[in-house]
N, C-alpha and C positions, 0 to 999 in steps of 0.2 A: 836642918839636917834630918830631921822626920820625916819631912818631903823626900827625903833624895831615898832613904833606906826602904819606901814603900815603893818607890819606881825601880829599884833594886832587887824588890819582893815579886815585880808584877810576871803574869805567866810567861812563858817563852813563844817565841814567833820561828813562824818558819823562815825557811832562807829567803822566801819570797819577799819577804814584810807582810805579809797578810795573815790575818788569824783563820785559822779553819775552823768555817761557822758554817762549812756545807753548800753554800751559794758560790758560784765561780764570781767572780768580780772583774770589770774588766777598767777603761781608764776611763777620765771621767767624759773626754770625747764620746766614747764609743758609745757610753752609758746613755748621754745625752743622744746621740741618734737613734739610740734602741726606742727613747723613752717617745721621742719624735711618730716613731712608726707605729708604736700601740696608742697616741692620740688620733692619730688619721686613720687607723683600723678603727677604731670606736667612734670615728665620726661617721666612716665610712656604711659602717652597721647599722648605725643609728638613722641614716637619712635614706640606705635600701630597704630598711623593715617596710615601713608606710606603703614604699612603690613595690615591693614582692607581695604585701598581703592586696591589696588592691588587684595585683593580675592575679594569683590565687582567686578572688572574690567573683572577676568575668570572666575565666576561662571556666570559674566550675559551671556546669549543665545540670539544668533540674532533674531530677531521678525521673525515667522513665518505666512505667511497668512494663517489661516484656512476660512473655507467655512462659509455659514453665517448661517446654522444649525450643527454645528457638532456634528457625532455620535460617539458611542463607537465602535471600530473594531471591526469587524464581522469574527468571524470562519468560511472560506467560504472554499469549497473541493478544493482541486486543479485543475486544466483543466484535465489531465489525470482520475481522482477518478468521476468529474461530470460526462464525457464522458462518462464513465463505468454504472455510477449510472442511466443515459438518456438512453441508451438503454436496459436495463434490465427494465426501466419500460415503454418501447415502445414495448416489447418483452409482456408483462403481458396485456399490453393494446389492443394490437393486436388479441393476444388468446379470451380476452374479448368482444372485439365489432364484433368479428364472431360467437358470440353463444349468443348475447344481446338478440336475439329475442325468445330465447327460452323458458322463463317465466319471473315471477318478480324476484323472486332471481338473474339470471340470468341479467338482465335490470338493477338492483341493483348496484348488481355487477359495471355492465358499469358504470353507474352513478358516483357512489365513485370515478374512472379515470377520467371521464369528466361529471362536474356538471351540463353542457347543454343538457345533453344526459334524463334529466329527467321529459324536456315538450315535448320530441319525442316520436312519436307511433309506436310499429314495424309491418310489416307485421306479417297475420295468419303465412305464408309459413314461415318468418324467423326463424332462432334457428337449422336449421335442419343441420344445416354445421357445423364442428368443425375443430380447427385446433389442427391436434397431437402435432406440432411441430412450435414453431416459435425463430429465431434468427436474429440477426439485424446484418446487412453485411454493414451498413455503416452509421457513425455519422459523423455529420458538424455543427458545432455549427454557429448560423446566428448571434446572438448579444450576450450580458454577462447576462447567464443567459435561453438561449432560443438556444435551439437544434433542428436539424431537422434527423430523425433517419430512415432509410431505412429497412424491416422488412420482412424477408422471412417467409411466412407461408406454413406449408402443411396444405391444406383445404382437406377436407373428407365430405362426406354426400351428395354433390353438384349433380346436374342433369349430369352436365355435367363434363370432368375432373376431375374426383374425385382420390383426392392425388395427384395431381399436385400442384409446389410452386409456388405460387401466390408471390407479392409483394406489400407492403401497405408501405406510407411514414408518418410518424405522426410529429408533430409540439410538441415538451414538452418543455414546459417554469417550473423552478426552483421556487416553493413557501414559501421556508421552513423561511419565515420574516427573522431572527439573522443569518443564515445560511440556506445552498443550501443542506437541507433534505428531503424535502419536494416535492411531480413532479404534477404538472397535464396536462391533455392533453390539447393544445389552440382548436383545430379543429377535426373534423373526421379525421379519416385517408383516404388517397387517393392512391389507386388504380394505380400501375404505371408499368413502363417496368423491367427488370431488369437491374440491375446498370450494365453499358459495362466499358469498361476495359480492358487493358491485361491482357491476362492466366501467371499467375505465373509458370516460369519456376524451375523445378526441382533441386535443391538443389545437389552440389558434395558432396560427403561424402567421409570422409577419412580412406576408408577400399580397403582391395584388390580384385581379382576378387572373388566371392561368387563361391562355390565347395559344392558337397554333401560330409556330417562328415565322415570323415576316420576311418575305426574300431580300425585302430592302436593308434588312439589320445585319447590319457586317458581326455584330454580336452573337447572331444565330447562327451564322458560318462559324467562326470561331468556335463556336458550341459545338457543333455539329463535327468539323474535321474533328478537334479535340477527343471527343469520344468514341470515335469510329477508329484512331488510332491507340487511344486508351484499352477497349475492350476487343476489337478484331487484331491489332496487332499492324494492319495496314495503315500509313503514311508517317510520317516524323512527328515523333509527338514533341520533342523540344523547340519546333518552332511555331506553335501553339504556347507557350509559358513565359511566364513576366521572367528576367534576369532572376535569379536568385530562389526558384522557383525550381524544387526539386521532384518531381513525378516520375514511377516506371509504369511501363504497360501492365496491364494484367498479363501473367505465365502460366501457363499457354492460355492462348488467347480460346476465350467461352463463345465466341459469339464471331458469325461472319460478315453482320452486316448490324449498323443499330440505326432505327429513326427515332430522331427527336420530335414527340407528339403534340407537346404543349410546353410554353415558358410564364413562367410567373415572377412578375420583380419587387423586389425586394424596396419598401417605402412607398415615397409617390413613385409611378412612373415616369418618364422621359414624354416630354412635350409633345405633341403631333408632329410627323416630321424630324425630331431631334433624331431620330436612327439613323437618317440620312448622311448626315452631320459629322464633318471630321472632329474627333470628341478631342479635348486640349488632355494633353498628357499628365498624366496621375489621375485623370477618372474613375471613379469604378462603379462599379455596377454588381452587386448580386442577385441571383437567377436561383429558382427552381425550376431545374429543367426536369421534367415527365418525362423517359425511351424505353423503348422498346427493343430487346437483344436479337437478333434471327437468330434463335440455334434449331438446332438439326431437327429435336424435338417438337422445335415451334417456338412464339415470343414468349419473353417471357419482363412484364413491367418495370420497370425503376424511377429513382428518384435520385436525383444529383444536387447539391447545394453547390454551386460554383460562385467564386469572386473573380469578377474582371477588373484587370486594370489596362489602360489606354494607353500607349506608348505610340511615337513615331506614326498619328493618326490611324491606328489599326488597335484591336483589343486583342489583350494576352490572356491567356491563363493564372491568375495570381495564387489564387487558391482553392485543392478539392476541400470543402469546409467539411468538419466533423458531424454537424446536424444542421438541418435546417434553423433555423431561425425565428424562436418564439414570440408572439405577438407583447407578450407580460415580459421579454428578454431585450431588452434595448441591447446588448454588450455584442460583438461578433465571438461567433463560435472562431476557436481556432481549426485552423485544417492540416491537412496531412501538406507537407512543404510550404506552409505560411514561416 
């Protein structure tokens, strides 16, 4: 009876049956799946740690020290492309400051290449010299960015010497800000010797000894029609050329008449007699042919690298080759329509 008067005494419940202890309570299913899903999330955590810290560990990158302004990389030429681009405009700057004095345009002109050039006065007498001609025979680059260009000019107009090549050295520094497009000149140009040096010795070439064409050699015909409609403009030059064998005449045609002086062939020669010889087709044969142009003026020398190849017992034109053919060069030059 003790038992029953303290179960009688015990607190009051709500209507739910559940005592309010703050935690919602659900049934014991539901409990049981809740409890299912925070196992497999704690397993789940437990066996991504290892494999998140491991890519954490190789994607990180060692620290690199950068500079304390860093910029965005600059599209800058290459050494070979600046060098090129440095003297072609020490070549335009040179032509320029030998005809500065010749008016304002002219003064202009300079100016644009060197902006210091524009609180200078020229001489009355200046202007009167020009250069027909100028190229630069030698680039050195001094620091990144700053070249110094050696600059042969023919000067004309002059009191004295006139059309003799002079030499001027100019200083061109790269302006182009993001990239080296940009030239102007630092200083005048200066007046100097010419650049000394060894004479460049002549080149072996890998032909035999040079002969006047044989009337016998249907290949010196071939030669011969070939470049008389090459460079005068007169006969068909595509029926002179292998299939697949792209050539145009020279426009407008330089010359009214050309002889072919001498041929020189290319390895051993051809047998005594083999010119005669219906040659078997895919032959070929390369030639230095030595002609001579008629123009109006008078002849005037060349030098042709030709490839034959032998079709249908007659020789084509295969190809005008880019250069002769070096003795130390086993490899064929290619040519214009190979």
């Amino acid at each position: 009876m003790k038992w029953r008067r303290e179960e009688e005494q015990a607190p009051p419940v709500e209507a739910s049956g559940v005592p309010d202890t703050g935690w919602a309570t659900t049934s014991t299913g539901a409990m049981a799946n809740w409890m299912a899903v925070v196992r497999w999330s704690a397993w789940g955590l437990l066996l991504a740690g290892p494999l998140m810290g491991g890519w954490a560990l190789a994607s990180a990158a060692p620290p690199v020290a950068a500079p304390v302004q860093a910029e965005a990389p600059r599209a800058q030429l290459a050494s070979s492309d600046a060098a090129v681009a440095s003297a072609g405009f020490a070549e335009v700057y040179v032509s320029a400051y030998v005809q500065a004095g010749a008016g304002d345009a002219e003064a202009a002109e300079f100016a644009a290449l060197y902006p210091a050039a524009r609180s200078m006065s020229w001489s009355a007498s200046g202007g009167a010299e020009r250069a027909t001609s100028s190229d630069a025979v030698q680039v050195r680059q001094v620091s990144a960015g700053y070249w110094s260009v050696t600059v042969a000019a023919r000067i004309t107009g002059s009191a004295k010497d006139s059309g003799r090549v002079r030499y001027f050295q100019v200083p061109v520094k790269a302006t182009g800000g993001r990239g080296a497009e940009a030239w102007t000149a630092a200083a005048l140009p200066a007046e100097v010797a010419a650049p000394t040096g060894s004479k460049g010795v002549a080149p072996e070439l890998s032909y035999g000894a040079a002969h006047a064409p044989l009337p016998s050699d249907p290949a010196a015909q071939t030669v011969k029609g070939f470049l008389t409609a090459y460079l005068t403009g007169r006969g068909e030059l595509d029926r002179y050329l292998s299939p697949g064998t792209a050539l145009h005449a020279v426009r407008p045609a330089p010359y009214t008449a050309v002889t072919v002086v001498q041929v020189a062939e290319h390895g051993r020669a051809p047998a005594e007699g083999a010119e005669r010889q219906v040659p078997p087709d895919g032959v070929r044969r390369r030639l230095l042919v030595d002609v001579e142009g008629d123009k109006r003026a008078g002849g005037r020398p060349m030098s042709y690298a030709i490839e034959l190849r032998a079709r249908d017992g007659r020789w084509e034109v295969a190809a005008l080759e880019a250069a002769p053919a070096l003795a130390s060069n086993g490899t064929q030059n290619e040519g214009e329509g190979s």
